[in-house]
N, C-alpha and C positions, 0 to 999 in steps of 0.2 A: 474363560480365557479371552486375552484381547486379540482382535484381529492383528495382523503382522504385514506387512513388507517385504517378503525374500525377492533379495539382491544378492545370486549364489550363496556364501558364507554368512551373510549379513544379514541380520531380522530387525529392522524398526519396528515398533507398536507403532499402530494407527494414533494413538492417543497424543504419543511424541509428533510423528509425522505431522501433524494437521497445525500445531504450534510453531514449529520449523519451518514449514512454507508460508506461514502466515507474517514472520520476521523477514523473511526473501520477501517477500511480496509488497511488505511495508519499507523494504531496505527500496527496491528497486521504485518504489510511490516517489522516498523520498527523493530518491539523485534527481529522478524526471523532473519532479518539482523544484529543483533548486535551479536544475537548467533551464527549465520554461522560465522562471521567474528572474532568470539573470538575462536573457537573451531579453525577455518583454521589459524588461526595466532599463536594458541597454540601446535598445533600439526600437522602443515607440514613441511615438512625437504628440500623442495628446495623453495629457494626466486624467480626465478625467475617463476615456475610454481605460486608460490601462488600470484607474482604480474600481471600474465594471468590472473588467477582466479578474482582477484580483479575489472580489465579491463572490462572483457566481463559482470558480475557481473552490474557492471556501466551501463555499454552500454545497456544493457537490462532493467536495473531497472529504468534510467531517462527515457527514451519514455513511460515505461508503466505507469509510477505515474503521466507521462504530460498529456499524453490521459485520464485516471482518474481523473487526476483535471479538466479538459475540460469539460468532459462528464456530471461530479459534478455541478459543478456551471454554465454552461452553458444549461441547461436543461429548 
């Protein structure tokens, strides 16, 4: 039997749950990142700092959404 969730009435399977917040969590990555990336594109004054910004940004944010998808669906 899978473990559950009781919400009074309501039972989620752990198996659903973990999927679900995993799509929250990617929903809320992305708005953050559309607003950093429009504020930083709308108001920094050197290109070549903001396409640092942009890089490290990347480099950090693929590994952590890979390992989050992993963790998600492979559970």
């Amino acid at each position: 039997m899978e473990p559950s969730l009781a919400l009074s009435s309501l039972s989620i399977p752990f198996g659903t749950l973990v999927p679900l917040s995993f799509y929250l969590i990617a929903t809320v990555y992305i708005i953050f990142t559309a607003i950093l990336y429009y504020h930083w594109s709308a108001y920094s004054s050197n290109t070549k700092v903001s396409a640092l910004t942009y890089t490290l940004y990347l480099a950090i944010t693929l590994p952590l959404m890979s390992v989050l998808f992993y963790t998600a669906f492979n559970i």
